[in-house]
C-alpha positions, 0 to 999 in steps of 0.5 A: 375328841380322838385323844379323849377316845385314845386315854378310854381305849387305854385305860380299858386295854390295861384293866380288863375293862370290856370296850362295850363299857366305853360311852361316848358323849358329845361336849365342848372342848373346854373344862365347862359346859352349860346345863342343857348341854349336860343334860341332852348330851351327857346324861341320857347315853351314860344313864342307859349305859349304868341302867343297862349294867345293873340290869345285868347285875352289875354294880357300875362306876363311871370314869372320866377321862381326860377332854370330859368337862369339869365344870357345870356353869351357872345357869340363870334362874328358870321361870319355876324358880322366879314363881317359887321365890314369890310363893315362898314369899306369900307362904310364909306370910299365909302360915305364920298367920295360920299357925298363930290363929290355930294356937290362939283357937286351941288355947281357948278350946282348953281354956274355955274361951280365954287366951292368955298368951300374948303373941295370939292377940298381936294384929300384926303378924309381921311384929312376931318372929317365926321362932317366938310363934311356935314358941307360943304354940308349942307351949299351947299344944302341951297344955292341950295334950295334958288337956286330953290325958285327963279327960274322958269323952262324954256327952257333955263334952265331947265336941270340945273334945274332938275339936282339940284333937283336930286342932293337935292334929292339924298343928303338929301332924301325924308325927306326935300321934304315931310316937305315941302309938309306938309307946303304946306298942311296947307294953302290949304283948305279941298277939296284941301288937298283932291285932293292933297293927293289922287294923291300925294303919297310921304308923304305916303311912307315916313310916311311908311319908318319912322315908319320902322326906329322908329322900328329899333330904339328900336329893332335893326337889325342883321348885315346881314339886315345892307344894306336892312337898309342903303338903308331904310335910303338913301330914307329918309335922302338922302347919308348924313342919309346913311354915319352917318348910316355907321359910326355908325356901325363902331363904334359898333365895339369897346366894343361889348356886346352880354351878357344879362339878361333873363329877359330883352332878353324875353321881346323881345319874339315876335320879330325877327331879333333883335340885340343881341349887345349892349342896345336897347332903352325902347320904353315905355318912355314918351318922345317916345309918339309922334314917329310915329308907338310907339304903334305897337311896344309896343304891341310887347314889353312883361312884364317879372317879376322873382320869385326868391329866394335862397331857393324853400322854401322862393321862396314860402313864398315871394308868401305867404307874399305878398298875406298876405300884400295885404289882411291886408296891410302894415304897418311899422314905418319910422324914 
């Protein structure tokens, strides 16, 4: 559209912005444009573009101009999301059923051979909600950690020793065992810590596999990534993080949204794999400050402002009026 191209031109002319900067892109006339169309038309000329800049040490932003789409419409759900909503299904099913057994298995590690509690002998798993399951087990894996803390490894007992810490393992995953690591940490001085962490490579990995799941936090993931992310979560938060994980993918089911705002889209330019579905979390909050890895993955986040008008011609003058505001100032009467 020459008027969209006219507005760029402007707007370049009056702030110094070098016409090598400008990227034209091919869209419909009309204030929404389809999902392909914005995908194979929009995003691989701007995402050259702000690669290109930051190669050059830039920070880019991109501006769009008037006769740019609004809006990204629906779009009907892909065969991936179809399988996911199955696999959700059969998941939550599979882990609820895992999760109780493995809880029932621990309880009677500790208390040789009985089991107490009474949602580990209900045969019907769908009887039990997920909260009163992990209720259940929560509880067991507390006995289980006093369980260890007051027992040494012998002979005599050492396969029933070793079998508890699996299970601990198994169900709560590394997350537990490294925040008692980091405990440990403080009371030993720096040529211990040294020593410790040289050989001992556990909070490494964690650190690792939590700064992935911060990122999942703020760019989601497509459905055909769901098992690559529960077996992330398995590792750090044992079949307990796994089962929540499936569960809520369960209940993305209902009221799935795939529509978006251009603006909002195009800020994630430089990120693959991201969830279409749904709203992503804003990674510049405050309260992501301290999130481990939250400044590599605001450095994939790109500001995206919009030009825009009814008219080319007052799409101009908004160029022309701020400047003027910027060199006299504003002034106005408030009542």
């Amino acid at each position: 559209m020459q008027e969209s191209k006219d507005v760029a031109q402007y707007y370049c002319s009056k702030r110094g912005v070098p016409v090598s900067n400008l990227v034209g892109v091919d869209v419909p006339e009309s204030e929404h444009i389809l999902r392909p169309d914005y995908e194979s038309k929009m995003i691989p000329p701007i995402r050259r573009t702000v690669n290109n800049l930051r190669l050059s040490g830039n920070d880019p932003a991109i501006l769009l101009v008037y006769g740019i789409p609004l809006r990204i419409n629906e779009t009907d759900k892909t065969e991936h999301y179809k399988q996911d909503e199955v696999l959700a299904d059969s998941k939550v099913r599979e882990y609820r059923r895992l999760v109780q057994q493995m809880g029932r298995d621990l309880e009677m590690l500790i208390d040789q051979g009985v089991t107490t509690t009474p949602n580990y002998e209900k045969q019907n798993i769908e009887s039990i909600s997920t909260p009163e399951i992990i209720k259940s087990v929560n509880k067991t894996v507390i006995k289980a950690s006093e369980y260890l803390k007051k027992r040494v490894p012998t002979a005599s007992n050492q396969e029933a020793y070793l079998q508890t810490v699996s299970l601990l393992f198994r169900i709560t995953g590394m997350s537990p065992m490294a925040q008692n690591i980091r405990s440990q940490i403080l009371s030993m001085d720096d040529q211990e810590r040294s020593i410790f962490l040289r050989v001992n490579n556990l909070l490494k990995y964690n650190a690792i596999l939590n700064k992935q799941l911060t990122e999942l936090q703020f760019f989601g993931f497509t459905p055909e990534k769901a098992i690559e992310v529960s077996t992330i979560i398995r590792f750090v938060n044992g079949v307990i993080g796994e089962l929540l994980f499936w569960e809520a993918q369960q209940k993305k089911q209902i009221g799935e949204m795939t529509s978006a705002s251009v603006d909002s889209e195009l800020t994630l330019v430089l990120a693959a794999n991201y969830q279409f579905s749904r709203w992503l979390l804003n990674p510049f909050l405050v309260a992501h400050d301290k999130l481990p890895g939250i400044e590599m993955i605001r450095r994939k986040i790109i500001k995206v402002g919009r030009l825009d008008a009814p008219s080319p011609a007052i799409a101009k003058r908004m160029v022309d009026d701020a400047i003027e505001t910027e060199n006299r100032g504003l002034q106005a009467h408030f009542i």
